[in-house]
C-alpha positions as CSV (number, residue, x, y, z in Angstrom):
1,X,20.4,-15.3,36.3
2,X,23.0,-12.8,36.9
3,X,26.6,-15.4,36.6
4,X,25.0,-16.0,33.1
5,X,25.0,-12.9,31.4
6,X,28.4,-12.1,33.4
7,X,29.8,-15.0,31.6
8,X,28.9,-13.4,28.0
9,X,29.8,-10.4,29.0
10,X,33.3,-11.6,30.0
11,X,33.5,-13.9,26.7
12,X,32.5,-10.2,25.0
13,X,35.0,-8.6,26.8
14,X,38.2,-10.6,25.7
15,X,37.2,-11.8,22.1
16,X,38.1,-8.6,20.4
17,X,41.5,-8.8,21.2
18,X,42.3,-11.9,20.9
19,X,40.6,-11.4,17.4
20,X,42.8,-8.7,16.8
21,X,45.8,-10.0,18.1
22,X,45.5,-13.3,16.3
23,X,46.2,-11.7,13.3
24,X,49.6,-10.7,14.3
25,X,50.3,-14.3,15.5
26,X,48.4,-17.5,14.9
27,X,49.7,-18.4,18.3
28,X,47.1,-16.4,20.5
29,X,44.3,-18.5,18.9
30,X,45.6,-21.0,20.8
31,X,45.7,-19.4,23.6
32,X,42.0,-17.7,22.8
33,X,40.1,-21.4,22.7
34,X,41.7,-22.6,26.0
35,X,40.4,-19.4,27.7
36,X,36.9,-20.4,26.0
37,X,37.1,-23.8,27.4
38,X,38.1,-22.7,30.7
39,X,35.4,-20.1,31.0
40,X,32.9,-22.1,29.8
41,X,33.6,-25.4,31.8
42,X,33.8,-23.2,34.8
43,X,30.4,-21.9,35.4
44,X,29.0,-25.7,34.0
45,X,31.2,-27.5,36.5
46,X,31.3,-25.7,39.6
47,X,27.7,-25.4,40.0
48,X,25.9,-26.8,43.0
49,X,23.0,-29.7,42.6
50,X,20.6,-28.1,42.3
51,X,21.5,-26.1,39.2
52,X,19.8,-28.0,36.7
53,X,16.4,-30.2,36.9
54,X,18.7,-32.9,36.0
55,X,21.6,-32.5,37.9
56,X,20.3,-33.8,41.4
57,X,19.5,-37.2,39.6
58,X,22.8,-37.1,37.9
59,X,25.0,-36.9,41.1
60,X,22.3,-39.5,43.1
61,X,23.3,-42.1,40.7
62,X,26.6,-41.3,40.9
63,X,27.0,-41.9,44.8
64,X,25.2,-44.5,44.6
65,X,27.1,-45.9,42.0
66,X,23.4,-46.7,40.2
67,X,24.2,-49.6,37.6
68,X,24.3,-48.6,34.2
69,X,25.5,-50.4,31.0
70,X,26.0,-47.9,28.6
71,X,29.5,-46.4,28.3
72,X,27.8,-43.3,30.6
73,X,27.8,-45.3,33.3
74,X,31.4,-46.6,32.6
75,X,32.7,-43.0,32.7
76,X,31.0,-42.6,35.9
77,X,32.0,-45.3,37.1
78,X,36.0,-44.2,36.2
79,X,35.2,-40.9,37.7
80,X,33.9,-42.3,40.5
81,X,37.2,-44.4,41.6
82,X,39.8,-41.6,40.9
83,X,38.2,-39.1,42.6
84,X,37.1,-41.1,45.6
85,X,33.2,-40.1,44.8
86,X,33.6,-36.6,44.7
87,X,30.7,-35.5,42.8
88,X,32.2,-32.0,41.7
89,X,34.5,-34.2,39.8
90,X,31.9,-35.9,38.5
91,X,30.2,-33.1,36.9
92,X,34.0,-31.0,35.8
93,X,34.5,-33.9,33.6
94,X,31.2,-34.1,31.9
95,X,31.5,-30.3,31.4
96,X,35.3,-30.3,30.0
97,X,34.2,-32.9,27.7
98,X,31.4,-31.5,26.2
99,X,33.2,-27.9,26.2
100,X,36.1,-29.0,24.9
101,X,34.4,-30.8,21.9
102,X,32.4,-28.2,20.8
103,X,35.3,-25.9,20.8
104,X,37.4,-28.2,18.8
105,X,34.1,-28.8,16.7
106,X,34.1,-25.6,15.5
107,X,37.8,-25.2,15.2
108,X,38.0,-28.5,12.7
109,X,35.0,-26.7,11.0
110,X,37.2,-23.2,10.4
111,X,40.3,-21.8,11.4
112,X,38.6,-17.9,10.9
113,X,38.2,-16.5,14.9
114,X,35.8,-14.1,13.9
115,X,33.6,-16.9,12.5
116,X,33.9,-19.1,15.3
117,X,33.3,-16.0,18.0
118,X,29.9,-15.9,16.3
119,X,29.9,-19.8,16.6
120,X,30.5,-19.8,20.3
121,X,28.6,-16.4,21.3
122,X,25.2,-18.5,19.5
123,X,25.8,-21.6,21.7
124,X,25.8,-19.3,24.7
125,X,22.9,-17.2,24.2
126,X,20.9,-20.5,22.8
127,X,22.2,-23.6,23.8
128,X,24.6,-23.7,26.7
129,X,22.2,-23.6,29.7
130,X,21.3,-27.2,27.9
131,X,24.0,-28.1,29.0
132,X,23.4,-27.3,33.3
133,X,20.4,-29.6,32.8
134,X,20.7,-32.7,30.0
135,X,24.0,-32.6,30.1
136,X,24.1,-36.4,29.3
137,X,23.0,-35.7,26.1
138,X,24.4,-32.7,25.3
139,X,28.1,-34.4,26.0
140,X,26.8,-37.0,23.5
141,X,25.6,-34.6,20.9
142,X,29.3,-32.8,21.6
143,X,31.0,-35.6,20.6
144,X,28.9,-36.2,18.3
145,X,29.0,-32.9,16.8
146,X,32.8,-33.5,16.7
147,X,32.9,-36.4,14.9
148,X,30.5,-35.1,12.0
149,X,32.9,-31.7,11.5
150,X,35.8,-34.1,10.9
151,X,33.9,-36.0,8.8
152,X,33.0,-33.2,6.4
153,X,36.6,-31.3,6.9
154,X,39.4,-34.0,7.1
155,X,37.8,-36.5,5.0
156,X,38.4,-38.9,7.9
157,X,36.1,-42.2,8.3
158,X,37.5,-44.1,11.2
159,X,37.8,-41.5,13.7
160,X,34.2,-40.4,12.8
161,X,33.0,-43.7,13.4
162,X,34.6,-44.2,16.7
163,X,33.4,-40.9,17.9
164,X,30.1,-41.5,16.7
165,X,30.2,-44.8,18.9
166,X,30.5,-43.4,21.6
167,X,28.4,-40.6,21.4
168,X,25.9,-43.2,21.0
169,X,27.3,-45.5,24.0
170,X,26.7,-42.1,26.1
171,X,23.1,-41.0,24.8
172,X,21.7,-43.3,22.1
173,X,19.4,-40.2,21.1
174,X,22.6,-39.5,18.8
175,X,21.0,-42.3,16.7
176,X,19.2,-39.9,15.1
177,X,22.5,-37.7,13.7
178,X,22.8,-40.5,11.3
179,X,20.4,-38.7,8.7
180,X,23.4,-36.5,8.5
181,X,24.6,-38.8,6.1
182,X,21.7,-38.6,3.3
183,X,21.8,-35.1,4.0
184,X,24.9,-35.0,3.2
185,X,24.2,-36.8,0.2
186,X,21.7,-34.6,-0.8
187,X,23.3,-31.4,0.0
188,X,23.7,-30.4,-3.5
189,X,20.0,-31.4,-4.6
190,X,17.6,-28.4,-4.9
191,X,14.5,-30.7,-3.7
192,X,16.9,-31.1,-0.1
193,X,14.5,-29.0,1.6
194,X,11.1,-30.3,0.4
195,X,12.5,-34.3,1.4
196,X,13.4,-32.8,5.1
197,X,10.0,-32.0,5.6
198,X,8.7,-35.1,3.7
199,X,10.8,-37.1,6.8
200,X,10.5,-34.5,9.7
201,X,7.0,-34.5,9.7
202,X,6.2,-38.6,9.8
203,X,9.3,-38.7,12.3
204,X,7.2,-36.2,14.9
205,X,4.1,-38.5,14.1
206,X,5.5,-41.3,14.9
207,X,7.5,-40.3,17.7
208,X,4.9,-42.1,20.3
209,X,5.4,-45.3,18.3
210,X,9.2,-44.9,18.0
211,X,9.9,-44.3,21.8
212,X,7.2,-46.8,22.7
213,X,9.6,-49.4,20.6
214,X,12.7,-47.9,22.2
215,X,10.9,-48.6,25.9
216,X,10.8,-52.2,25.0
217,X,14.6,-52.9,24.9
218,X,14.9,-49.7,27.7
219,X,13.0,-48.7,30.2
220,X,14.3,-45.0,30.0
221,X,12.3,-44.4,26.7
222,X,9.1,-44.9,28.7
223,X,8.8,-41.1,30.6
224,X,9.8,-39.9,27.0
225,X,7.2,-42.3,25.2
226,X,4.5,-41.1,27.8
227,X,5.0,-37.2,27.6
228,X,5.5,-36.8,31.1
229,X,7.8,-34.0,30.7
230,X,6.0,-32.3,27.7
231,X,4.4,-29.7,29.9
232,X,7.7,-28.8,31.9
233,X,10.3,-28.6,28.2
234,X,7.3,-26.5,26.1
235,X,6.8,-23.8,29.3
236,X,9.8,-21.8,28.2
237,X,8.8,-21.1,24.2
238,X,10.1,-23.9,22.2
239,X,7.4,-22.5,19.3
240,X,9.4,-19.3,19.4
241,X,12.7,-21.2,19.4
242,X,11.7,-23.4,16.4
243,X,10.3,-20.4,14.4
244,X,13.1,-18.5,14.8
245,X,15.3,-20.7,13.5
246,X,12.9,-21.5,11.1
247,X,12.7,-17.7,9.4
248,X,16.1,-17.9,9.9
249,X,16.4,-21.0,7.6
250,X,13.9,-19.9,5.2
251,X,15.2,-16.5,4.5
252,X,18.6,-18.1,3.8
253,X,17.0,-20.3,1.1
254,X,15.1,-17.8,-0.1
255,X,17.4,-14.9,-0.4
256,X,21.0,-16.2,-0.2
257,X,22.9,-17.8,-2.4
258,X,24.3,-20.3,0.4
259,X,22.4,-23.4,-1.2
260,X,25.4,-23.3,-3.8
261,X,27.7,-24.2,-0.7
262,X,28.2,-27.6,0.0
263,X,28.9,-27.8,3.5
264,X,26.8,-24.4,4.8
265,X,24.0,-26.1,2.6
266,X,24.4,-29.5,4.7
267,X,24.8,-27.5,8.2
268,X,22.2,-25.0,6.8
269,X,19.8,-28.6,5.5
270,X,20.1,-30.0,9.3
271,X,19.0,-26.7,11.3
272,X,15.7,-26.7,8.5
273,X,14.9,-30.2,10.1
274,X,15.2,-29.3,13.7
275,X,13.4,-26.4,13.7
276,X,10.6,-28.1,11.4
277,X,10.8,-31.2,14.2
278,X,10.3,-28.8,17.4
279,X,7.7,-26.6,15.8
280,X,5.6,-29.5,14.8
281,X,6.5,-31.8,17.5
282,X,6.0,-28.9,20.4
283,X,4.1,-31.4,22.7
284,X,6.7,-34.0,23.3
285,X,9.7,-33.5,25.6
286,X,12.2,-36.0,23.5
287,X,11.2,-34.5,20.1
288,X,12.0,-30.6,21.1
289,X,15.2,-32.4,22.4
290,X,16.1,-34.1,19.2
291,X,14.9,-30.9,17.1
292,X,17.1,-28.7,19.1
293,X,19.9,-31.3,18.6
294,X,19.8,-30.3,14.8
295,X,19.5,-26.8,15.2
296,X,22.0,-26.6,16.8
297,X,24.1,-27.0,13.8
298,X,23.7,-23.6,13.7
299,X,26.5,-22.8,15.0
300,X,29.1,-23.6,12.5
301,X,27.5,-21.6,9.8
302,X,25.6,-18.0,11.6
303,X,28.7,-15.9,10.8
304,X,28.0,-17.0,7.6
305,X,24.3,-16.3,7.3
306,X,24.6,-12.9,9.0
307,X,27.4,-12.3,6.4
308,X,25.0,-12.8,3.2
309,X,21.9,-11.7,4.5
310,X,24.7,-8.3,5.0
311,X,25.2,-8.5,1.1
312,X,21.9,-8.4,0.1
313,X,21.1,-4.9,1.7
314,X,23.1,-1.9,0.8
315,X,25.0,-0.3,2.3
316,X,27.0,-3.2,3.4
317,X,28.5,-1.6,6.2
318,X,25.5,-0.1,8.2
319,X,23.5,-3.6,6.8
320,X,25.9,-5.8,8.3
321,X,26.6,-4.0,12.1
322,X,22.6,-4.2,12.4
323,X,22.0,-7.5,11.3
324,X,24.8,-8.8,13.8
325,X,23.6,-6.4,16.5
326,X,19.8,-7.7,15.9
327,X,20.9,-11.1,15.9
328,X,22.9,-10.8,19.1
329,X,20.0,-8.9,21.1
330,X,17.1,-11.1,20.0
331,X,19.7,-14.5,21.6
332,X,20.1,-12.1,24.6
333,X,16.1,-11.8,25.5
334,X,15.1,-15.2,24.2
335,X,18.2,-16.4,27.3
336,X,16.3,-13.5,29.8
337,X,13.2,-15.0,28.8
338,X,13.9,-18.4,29.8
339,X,16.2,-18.0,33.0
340,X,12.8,-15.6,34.0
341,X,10.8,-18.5,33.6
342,X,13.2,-20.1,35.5
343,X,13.9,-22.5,32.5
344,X,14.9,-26.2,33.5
345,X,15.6,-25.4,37.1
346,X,19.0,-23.4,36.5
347,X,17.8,-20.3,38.3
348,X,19.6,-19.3,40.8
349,X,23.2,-20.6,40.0
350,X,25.0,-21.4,42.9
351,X,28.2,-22.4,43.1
352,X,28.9,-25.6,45.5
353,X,31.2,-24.1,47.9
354,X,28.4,-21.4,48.3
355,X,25.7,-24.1,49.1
C-alpha cells in the first residue's frame, strides 16, 4: 500500500509552493495541474493487471477485442488499432482521461489553488483507488462530472450535453446525474434536503426492480440486479463512508450558513443524497456505487466546508489548522483501512514492467 501514500506525500510535497508561487504569477498554475495530471495518471496507468479486481477483465476484453456497442467499446476499439494491442496503452488512456477531467472539473469550478488542493488532496484520500478498479465508471462519472461544472460555471448547454452523452455512451450508470438538474432547481428551496431523502430512499428500495428492468435491455445489469458483489463492495466500510459524509453534510446544514450559496448548496444537496443512498442501500454493490458517485461532489466544495465550520469556532486561526488537520487524518486512516483490507484487489501495486 506503500506507492499510495508516497503519491500523497509527493502531491503534499510540491503543492505549497506552487500555492505560493502562483501568486506571483498565474502562469505556475498552469504548470501546477499538469504536474497533478501527470502524477496522478502515472501510478493509475502503469499498474500491472492485477491491480484492481477489475482490471484483469478490463484488459481480457481488450485482447480479445470483446464486442461491445457502447462508445466504451469504441474507444477500445481505437486504442486497440493505434497501439497495436498494447494493453498499457489501453489502460494510460482511460487514466489520462478521467485524470485530466477531474482536474479540469475543478479548475472550471474555481480558479483559487488553495481550494482546489483541498479538492484534489479529498479525491486521493477517498476516491482515487476507485479509480485502479471501476475505472469504466469512474471515466464516465469524470466526464460527467465535467460536464455538470461547466454547466453551473459557464452557463454553457451544448457542450454539457455532449459531454453528458458520452459519459453515458461510456457507463450508462451516469443516468442517474440527471437529478442534478432538479437539484439544481431546488438549490435555493429550504425543503431541498427533506425531498432528497423523500427520493433517495424509494430509489434504494427499488433498486432490485430498477436493475432487474435494466437487465432486460442488458445483460450487464443482471450481477448488479442479483447482489453478487454486495458482500465483496460492503467488506471495506461503506456505513462508515456514508456516515461520514453524512455528519459532514448535516453539520453544514445545521451550522453553516452555506445553504444561502447557490452552487455549494447544489454540490453540498448532491453529497446529502449519496451518502443517504450508500448508508441505506449498504447491501447492494450498484447502489454504494451510484451513492459514492454523488458524494463525490464533494470535492468541489470541502475547502469551503472546512472554511465555515473554521468561522464558527473561535479562534479562527487555531479553529481552522485543526479542522483541516482532522479532516486530512481521518481521509488518511479511512485509505489505510481499506488498502489493509486489501480493498478491491489494489493491494500490492505493481507496476507492469515489475510483473
Amino acid at each position: 500500500m506503500l506507492p499510495y501514500f508516497i503519491n500523497i506525500a509527493i502531491f503534499l510535497a510540491y503543492s505549497p509552493l506552487f500555492i505560493y508561487l502562483n501568486k506571483k504569477n498565474k502562469l505556475f498554475s498552469e504548470l501546477y495541474y499538469i504536474i497533478i495530471i501527470i502524477q496522478l495518471t502515472f501510478l493509475l496507468s502503469f499498474r500491472y493487471v492485477t491491480v484492481g479486481n477489475d482490471t484483469g477483465a478490463y484488459v481480457q476484453a481488450y485482447l480479445n477485442q470483446v464486442p461491445n456497442d457502447s462508445l466504451f467499446g469504441l474507444l477500445r476499439r481505437i486504442v486497440w488499432i493505434l497501439s497495436g494491442g498494447n494493453y498499457s496503452a489501453f489502460l494510460f488512456v482511460l487514466s489520462f482521461v478521467t485524470i485530466l477531467c477531474f482536474v479540469q472539473a475543478l479548475r472550471v469550478n474555481s480558479n483559487e489553488l488553495s481550494k482546489n488542493f483541498w479538492g484534489i488532496l479529498t479525491f486521493l484520500m477517498f476516491f482515487y483507488i476507485e479509480c485502479f478498479n471501476i475505472e469504466r465508471q469512474m471515466m464516465a462519472t469524470s466526464i460527467a462530472f465535467l460536464a455538470v461544472s461547466l454547466w453551473i460555471n459557464r452557463h454553457d448547454r451544448i457542450l454539457p450535453i455532449l459531454l453528458f452523452g458520452i459519459a453515458f455512451g461510456i457507463h450508462n450508470v451516469t443516468v442517474c446525474l440527471l437529478i442534478a438538474i432538479v437539484v439544481w432547481k431546488l438549490r435555493n428551496s429550504k425543503k431541498i434536503y427533506l425531498l432528497l431523502i423523500l427520493l433517495a430512499i424509494p430509489f434504494v428500495m427499488f433498486s432490485s426492480v430498477i436493475f432487474g428492468f435494466f437487465a432486460k435491455f442488458n445483460g450487464h445489469y443482471e450481477m448488479y440486479a442479483n447482489n453478487i458483489y454486495g458482500a465483496y463492495q460492503n467488506a471495506g466500510g461503506v456505513i462508515i463512508f456514508g456516515l461520514f459524509f453524512f455528519v459532514i453534510s448535516v453539520l453544514c446544514i445545521l451550522i453553516t450558513d452555506i445553504c444561502q450559496e447557490s452552487k455549494a448548496n447544489f454540490y453540498l444537496g448532491l453529497v446529502f443524497l449519496g451518502s443517504i443512498i450508500s448508508i441505506v442501500g449498504y447491501s447492494s454493490y450498484i447502489v454504494t456505487r451510484i451513492g459514492e458517485m454523488f458524494i463525490c461532489f464533494i470535492i468541489f466544495i470541502i475547502s469551503d466546508i472546512l472554511n465555515k465550520f473554521s468561522e464558527k469556532i473561535r479562534p479562527y486561526k487555531i479553529s481552522y489548522v485543526l479542522a483541516h488537520i482532522l479532516f486530512f487524518l481521518i481521509g488518511i486512516l479511512y485509505l489505510y483501512m481499506r488498502l489493509k483490507k486489501g480493498y478491491a484487489g489494489v493491494v500490492p501495486y505493481v507496476f507492469f514492467w515489475n510483473a
